[in-house]
N, C-alpha and C positions, 0 to 999 in steps of 0.2 A: 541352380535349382536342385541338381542331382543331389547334391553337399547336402543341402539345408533337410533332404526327404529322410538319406541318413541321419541324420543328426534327431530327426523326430522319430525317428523307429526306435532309437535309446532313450525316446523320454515313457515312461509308465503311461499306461493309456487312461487319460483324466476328461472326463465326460461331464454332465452336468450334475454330478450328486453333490455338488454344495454349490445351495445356490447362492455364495458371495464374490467369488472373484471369477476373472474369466478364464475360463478351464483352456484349454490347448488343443488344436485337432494333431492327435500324436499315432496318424496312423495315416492311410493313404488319401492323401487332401479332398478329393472327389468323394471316396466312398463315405467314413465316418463324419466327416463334415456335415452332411447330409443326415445321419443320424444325428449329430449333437443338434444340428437347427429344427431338429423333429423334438426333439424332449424340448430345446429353448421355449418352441413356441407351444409346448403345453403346462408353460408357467404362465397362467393368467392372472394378474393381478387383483389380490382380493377386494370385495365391493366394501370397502372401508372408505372413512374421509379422508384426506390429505391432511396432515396439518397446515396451519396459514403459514402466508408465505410462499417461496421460492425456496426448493432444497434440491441438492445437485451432488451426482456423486461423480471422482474425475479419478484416473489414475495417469502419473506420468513415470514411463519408463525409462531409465538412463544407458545407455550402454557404450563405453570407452574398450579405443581397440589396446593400448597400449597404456592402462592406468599408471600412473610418478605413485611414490610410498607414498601410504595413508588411507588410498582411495581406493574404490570397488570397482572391479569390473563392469559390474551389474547392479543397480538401484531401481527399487521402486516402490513408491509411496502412493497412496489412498487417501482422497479427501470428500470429505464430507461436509458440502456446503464452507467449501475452501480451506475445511478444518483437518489435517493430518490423522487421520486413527489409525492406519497399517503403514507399516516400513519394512523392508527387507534390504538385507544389504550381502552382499557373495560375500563379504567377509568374513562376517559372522554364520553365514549360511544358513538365515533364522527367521522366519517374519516376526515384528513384537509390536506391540500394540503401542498409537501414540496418544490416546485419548484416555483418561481414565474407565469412560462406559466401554470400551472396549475389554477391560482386566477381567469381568468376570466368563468370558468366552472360552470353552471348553480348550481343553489341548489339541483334539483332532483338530480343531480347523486352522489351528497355528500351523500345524502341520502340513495337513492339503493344502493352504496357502503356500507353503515354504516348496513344495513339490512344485506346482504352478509354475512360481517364481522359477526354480532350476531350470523349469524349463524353457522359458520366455528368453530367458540371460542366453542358452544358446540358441534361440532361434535368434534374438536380435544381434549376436553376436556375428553371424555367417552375414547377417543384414546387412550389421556395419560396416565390414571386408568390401561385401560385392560393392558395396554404394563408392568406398574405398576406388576402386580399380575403375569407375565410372570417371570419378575425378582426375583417374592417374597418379593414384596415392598409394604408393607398396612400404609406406611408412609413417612414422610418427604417430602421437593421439590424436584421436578425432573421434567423434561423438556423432550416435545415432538417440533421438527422442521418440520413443510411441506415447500420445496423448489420446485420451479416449475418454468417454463419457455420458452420461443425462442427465435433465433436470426436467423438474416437473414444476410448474408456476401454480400459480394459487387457484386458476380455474381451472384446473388440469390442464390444458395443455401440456406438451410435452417436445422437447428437442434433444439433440444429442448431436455429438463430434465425433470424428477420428481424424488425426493428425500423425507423416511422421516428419521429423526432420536431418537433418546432416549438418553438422556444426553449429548448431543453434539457430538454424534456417531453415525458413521454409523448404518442403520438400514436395511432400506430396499430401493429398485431404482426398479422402473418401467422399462422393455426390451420392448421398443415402435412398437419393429420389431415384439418379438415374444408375447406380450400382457402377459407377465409373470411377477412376482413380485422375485426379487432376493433378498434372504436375504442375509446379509453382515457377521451376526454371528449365531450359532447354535440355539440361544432362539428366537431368529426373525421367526424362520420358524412358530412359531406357529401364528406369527401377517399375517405372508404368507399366512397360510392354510385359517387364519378366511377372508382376504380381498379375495382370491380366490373362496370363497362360492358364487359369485355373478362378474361373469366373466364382467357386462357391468362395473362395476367400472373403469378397466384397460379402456377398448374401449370409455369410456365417457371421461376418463384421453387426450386420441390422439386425439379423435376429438377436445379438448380445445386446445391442443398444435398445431395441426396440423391448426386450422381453426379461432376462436376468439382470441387467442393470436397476430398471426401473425396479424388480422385484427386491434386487438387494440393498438397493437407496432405503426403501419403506422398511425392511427388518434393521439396517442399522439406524433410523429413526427411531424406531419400537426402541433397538437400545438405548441410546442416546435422548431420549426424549426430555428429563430434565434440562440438559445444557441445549439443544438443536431444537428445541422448540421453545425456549425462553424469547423473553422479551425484554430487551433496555433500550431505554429512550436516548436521541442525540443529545450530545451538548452541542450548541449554536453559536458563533461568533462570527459577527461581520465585522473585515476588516477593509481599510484605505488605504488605495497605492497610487501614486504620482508615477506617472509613466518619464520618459526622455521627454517627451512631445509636451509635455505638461496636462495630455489628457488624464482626469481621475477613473479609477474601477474600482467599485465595490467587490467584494468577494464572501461570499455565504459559505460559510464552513458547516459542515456536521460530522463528528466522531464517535465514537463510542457505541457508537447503537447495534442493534442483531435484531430482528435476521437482516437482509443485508436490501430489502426493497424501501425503498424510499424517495421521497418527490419534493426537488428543490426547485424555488421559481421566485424570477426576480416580479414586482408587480407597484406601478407608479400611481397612485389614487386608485379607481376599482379596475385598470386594466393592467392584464398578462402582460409581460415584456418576452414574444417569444422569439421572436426575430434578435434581437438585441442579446439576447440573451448566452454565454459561452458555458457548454458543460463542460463534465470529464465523468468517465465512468466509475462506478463505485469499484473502491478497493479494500482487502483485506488491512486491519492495521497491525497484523503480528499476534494480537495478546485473545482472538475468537471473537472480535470485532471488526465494523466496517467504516470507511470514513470516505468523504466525499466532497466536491466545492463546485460552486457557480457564481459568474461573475457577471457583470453589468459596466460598460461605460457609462458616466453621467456628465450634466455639465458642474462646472465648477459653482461651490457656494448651492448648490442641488439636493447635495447629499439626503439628507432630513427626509426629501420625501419618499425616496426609494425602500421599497418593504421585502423582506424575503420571507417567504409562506415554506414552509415546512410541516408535511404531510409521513405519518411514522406508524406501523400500525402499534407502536407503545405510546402514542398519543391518543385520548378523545380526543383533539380537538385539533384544530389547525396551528401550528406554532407561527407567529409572527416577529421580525426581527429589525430592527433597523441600526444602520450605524450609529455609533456612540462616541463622541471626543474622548480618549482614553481620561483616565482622573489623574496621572503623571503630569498634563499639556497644564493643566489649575496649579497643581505642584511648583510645577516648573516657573510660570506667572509669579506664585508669589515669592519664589528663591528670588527671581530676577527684581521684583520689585523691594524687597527686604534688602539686596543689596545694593542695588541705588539709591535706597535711602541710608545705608550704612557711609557710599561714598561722598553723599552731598555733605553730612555730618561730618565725615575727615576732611573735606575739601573745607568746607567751612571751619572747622578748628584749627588745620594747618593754615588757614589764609590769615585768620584771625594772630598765628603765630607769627607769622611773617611780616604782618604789620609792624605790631607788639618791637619783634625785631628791628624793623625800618626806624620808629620810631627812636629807638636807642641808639643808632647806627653810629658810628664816628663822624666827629666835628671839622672844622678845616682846618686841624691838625691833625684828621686821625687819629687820634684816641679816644677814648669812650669815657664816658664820665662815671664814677665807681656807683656800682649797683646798692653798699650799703654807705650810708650816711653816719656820720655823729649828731647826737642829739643836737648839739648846737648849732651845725650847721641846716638844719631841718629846722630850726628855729629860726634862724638868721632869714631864709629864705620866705616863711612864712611871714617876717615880718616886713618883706620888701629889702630885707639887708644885702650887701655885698654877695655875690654867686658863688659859691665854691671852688678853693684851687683846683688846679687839676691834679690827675694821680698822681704826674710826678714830682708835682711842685710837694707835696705830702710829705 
């Protein structure tokens, strides 16, 4: 604790004059603490609409105690409704913007962000260590996560996280209700005990979530408002899967669509299938898109009547979807029937040949009688005359 109090007396004392990322308490953790949650909590948010939708702003901080070439000691990235717009990296020792609404942002607040950062990188770094020695680890890489955040839904309501981790696991979550630090496994409680030494930490934690968070979600909205408040609609495709068991599921697909709320539901003539029904949560697809799927057992030869309802606010209307025989399965029917009738054809012309063959086969001498004839003997025959010698009477 002592380490980490040094380590904040050399970071610049950063308060709340920009209200976009989360400033530092860089001075004595009871006293200024208590001043930053004083200014936090007289950012009240202006009486404006929300726009539609669900918008959420999240930072995750990375910090490695012994980074291999290539890699930063210190990461941390800004998202905006799961969309990247801030990155800083210890290498570059730089915040830059990942969004393009983000480019036209003054140089100071690159700046004060990049200060921020400097200083986050060594508070999580003393973080990393002590968690380190909890484990009984005086070596190798290993990895601290601080995850933090709000969102706001469409009717205002409002929630928000803190999270940190140690090797890509749970660790510990801030209880915003009861200002308690909950550890996730039994060696955490000792990171519990040391962060609960100085109760404002939790109370400085709410008032950022509760108060500059929400305040700077709505200005990089204001930014970003062409791209973070568009609308495109899902694409829909239900597909068919034979399970082992030979039981069928449908599966309701949707991709593509923004912002990211949306309501998939399986439904058999006018009733809900809600019981029956398997979700999964919506996810990011990479490109400032969302994608998502629901599933349904049916019985076999069923298919047809099952509908999936797809609800978008880039739809008027309700989307309706049902399975579909791919048009490949018709394809495929008439390759196979094309070629069964190509082979009845060769069966039947080679049979036809084999006859043909039989017919001419050798006599009870073996030998075959000659395929071409003299006129006269084609004559002779035609008149009932003497048969033909054979070849080699010839």
């Amino acid at each position: 604790m002592l380490l980490l109090l040094q380590l904040l007396w050399l970071v610049q004392e950063l308060t709340a004059e920009s209200p976009w990322g989360l400033p530092v308490v860089a001075d004595d953790p009871t006293s200024l603490a208590k001043v930053v949650m004083a200014e936090l909590a007289d950012l009240k948010l202006e009486n404006k609409p929300w726009p539609g939708g669900t918008h959420s702003l999240h930072y995750h901080y990375l910090a490695l105690s012994e980074p291999g070439p290539g890699l930063p000691q210190f990461l941390a990235v800004g998202y905006v409704d799961d969309q990247p717009f801030i990155h800083y990296d210890s290498h570059v020792d730089r915040a830059t913007p990942q969004a393009p609404w983000m480019a036209a942002v003054d140089a100071q607040y690159w700046e004060t962000e990049a200060q921020k950062q400097r200083a986050w990188a060594k508070v999580q770094q003393v973080e990393t260590w002590t968690v380190m020695g909890y484990h009984n680890h005086s070596r190798g890489m290993h990895s601290t996560q601080r995850m933090f955040g709000c969102e706001i839904q469409e009717d205002g309501r409002t929630s928000s996280f803190w999270q940190f981790g140690f090797d890509g696991q749970d660790h510990l979550s801030l209880d915003l209700e009861t200002l308690s630090w909950v550890s996730a496994k039994p060696v955490a409680v000792q990171t519990k005990r040391w962060w609960e030494t100085e109760r404002c930490y939790a109370e400085y934690d709410k008032a950022y979530l509760e108060g500059l968070c929400l305040t700077s979600l709505r200005r990089y909205l204001e930014l970003g408002s062409q791209s973070l408040t568009r609308k495109e609609p899902p694409t829909v495709q239900v597909t068919r899967h034979t399970a082992d068991d030979g039981g069928i599921t449908l599966r309701c697909w949707a991709w593509g669509f923004y912002p990211q709320d949306i309501s998939l539901s399986w439904w058999l003539g006018e009733e809900e299938l809600v019981q029956e029904t398997e979700y999964v949560e919506i996810r990011p697809s990479g490109d400032g898109t969302y994608q998502t799927w629901t599933a349904v057992r049916v019985p076999a030869r069923m298919e047809n009547g099952y509908i999936c309802h797809v609800r978008h606010s880039s739809l008027n209307h309700t989307l309706t979807v049902a399975w579909e025989a791919p048009s490949h399965q018709w394809i495929t029917s008439a390759v196979v029937l094309s070629l069964f009738t190509i082979f009845t054809i060769t069966f039947l012309l080679v049979a036809g040949i084999l006859i043909f063959i039989k017919q001419c086969s050798p006599g009870p001498q073996g030998m075959t009688e000659p395929l071409v004839r003299t006129s006269e003997t084609f004559v002779s025959e035609a008149l009932g005359g003497p048969k033909p010698k054979d070849v080699k009477d010839v």
